[in-house]
N, C-alpha and C positions, 0 to 999 in steps of 0.2 A: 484842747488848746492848740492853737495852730500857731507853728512856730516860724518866722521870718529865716531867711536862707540870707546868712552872710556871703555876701558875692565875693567881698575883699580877698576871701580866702585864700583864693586861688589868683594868683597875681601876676603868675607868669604865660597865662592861655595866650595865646596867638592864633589869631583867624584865618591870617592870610593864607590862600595857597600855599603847599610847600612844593609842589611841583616843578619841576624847572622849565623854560618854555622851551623848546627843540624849532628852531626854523625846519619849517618844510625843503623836504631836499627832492626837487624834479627828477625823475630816472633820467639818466643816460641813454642818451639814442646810442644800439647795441652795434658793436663793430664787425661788419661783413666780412668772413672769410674769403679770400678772393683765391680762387684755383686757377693759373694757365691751362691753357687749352694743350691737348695731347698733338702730337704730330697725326695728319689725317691717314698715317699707316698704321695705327691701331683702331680705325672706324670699328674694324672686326676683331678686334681685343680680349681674346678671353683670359680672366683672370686665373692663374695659376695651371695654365692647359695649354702651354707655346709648343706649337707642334713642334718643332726643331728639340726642343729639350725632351718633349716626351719620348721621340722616338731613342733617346740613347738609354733608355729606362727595359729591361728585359720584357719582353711578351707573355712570359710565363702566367699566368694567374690574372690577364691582363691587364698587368703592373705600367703597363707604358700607357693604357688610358685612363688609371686615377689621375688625380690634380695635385702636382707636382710643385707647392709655390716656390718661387724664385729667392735669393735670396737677399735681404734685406735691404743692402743698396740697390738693385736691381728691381725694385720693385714701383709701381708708376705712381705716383704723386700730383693726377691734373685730371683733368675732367676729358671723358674719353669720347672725343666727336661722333655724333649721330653719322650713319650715311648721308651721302650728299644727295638731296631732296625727302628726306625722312618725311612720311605726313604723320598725322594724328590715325591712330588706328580705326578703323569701323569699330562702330557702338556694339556690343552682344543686342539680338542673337545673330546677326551679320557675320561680325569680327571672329564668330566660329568656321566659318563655311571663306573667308578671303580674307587676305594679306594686301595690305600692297606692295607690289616688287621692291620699290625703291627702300620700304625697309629692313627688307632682307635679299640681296642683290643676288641672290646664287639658285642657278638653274639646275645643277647636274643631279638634285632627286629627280625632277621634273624625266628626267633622260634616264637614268640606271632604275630607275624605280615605277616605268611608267605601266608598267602593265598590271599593277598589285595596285595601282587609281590610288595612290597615298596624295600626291597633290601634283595639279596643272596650272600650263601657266599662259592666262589668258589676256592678251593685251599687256597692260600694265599692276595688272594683278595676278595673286594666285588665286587659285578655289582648291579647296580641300574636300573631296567628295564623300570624306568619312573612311576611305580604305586603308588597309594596312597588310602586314606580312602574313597573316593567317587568317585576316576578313577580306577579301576582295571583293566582296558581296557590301562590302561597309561594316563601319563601326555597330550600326541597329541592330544589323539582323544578328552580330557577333553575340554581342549583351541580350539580344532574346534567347539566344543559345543558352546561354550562362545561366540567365535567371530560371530556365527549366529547371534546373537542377541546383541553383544556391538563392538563397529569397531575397532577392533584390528590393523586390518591389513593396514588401511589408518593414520597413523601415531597419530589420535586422543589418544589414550594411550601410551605413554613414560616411564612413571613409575607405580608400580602396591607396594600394603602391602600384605602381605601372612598371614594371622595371622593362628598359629595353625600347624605350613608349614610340620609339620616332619621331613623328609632326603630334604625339599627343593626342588625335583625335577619337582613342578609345574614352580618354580622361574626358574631352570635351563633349562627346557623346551622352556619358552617365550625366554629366550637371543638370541635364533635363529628368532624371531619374529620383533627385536630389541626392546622392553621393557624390562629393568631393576626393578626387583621386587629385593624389602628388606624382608626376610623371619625371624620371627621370631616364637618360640615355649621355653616354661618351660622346665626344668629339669624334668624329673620323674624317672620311675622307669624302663626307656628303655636307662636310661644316660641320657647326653645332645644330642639332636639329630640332633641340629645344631652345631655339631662337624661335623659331616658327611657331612654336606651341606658347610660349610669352607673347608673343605678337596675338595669337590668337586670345589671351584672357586665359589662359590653361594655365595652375600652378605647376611649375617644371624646373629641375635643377640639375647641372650637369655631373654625372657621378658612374660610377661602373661598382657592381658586387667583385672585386678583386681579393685583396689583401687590406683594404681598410673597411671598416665599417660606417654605414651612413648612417647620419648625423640625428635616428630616430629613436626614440625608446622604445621600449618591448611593449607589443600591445596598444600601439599606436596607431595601428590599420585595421579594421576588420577586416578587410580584404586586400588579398595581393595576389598580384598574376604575373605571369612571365608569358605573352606570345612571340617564341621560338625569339626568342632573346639572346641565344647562343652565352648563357652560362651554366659554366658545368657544374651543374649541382652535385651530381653524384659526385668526384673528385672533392670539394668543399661542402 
């Protein structure tokens, strides 16, 4: 027997929606951070590396070229002007081998360093011929040395530290090897000279092996080198 279903029962059902409707709410066009521009005497600004504060820093352990920063008032807050006629850099693999002057305005490796072919300075560019403190033959023939006797070439090396690097162009050398080396080198009295190696496409950060340690985990390189880097391992 088939039984009819009392609807009445149930008296209180409601259909409607219970949802609440929400107007749509348009984003916010996002409010732009605006930075002042810096006075064009820090074009050459290096962060936490003021030569005047470094030098009152002891030379022991090469304490006076770690990076020193300032303190908290003292500290710059604006966006820090390009040199004046800065271009866009050469594309790789170009932008390994020249610079253009105007964006790194300083001659005097060109002159204390000319005879070890680290870089020349022609017209209105540099060229980097590939040499350095202990390859004057070039970065090539250096890393064919190497790979005689460490396996560069069967992919066992991936990453390499440069300590000491100069213009970089050991680091920029290997990229064609496929190892990516991190080059680092102090401030002195030739500039920062890992400006040069940033201009070129070279990973490079301003640092010295003193009394602090750099910013890497253990195990972070397969390879590391020092050519004639002047630090004294044996003492640390």
């Amino acid at each position: 027997m088939i039984k009819k279903t009392d609807c009445n029962i149930f008296t209180e059902l409601n259909f409607e929606t219970h949802h609440n409707y929400v107007e749509s709410i348009e984003p916010s066009q996002p409010k732009a951070k605006v930075f002042k521009s810096c006075h064009v005497q820090y074009t050459d600004y290096t962060p936490c590396q003021e030569q005047d504060r470094a030098m009152k820093f002891p030379r022991e352990n090469m304490i006076y070229r770690e990076r020193h920063c300032p303190p908290e008032e003292e500290k710059l807050h604006c966006l820090i002007p390009a040199p004046k006629g800065y271009k866009t850099p050469f594309p790789w693999p170009k932008g390994r081998d020249y610079v253009h002057y105007a964006n790194v305005p300083h001659k005097s490796l060109t002159v204390e360093k000319a005879v070890q072919n680290w870089v020349q300075f022609q017209g209105d560019v540099f060229k980097f011929p590939g040499g350095g403190t202990m390859f004057p033959q070039g970065a090539d023939a250096y890393i064919d040395e190497l790979a005689s006797v460490i396996p560069i070439a069967d992919g066992s090396v991936r990453t390499a530290l440069d300590t000491g690097c100069g213009v970089a162009s050991w680091g920029a050398y290997l990229m064609k090897r496929n190892v990516l080396a991190m080059s680092f080198a102090p401030r002195d009295n030739h500039e920062a000279q890992v400006q040069f190696a940033l201009e070129r496409g070279v990973p490079a950060v301003i640092g010295v092996l003193g009394s602090i340690r750099l910013p890497f985990p253990s195990k972070a390189f397969d390879m590391a080198q020092c050519s004639r880097c002047l630090i004294p391992w044996t003492a640390n």
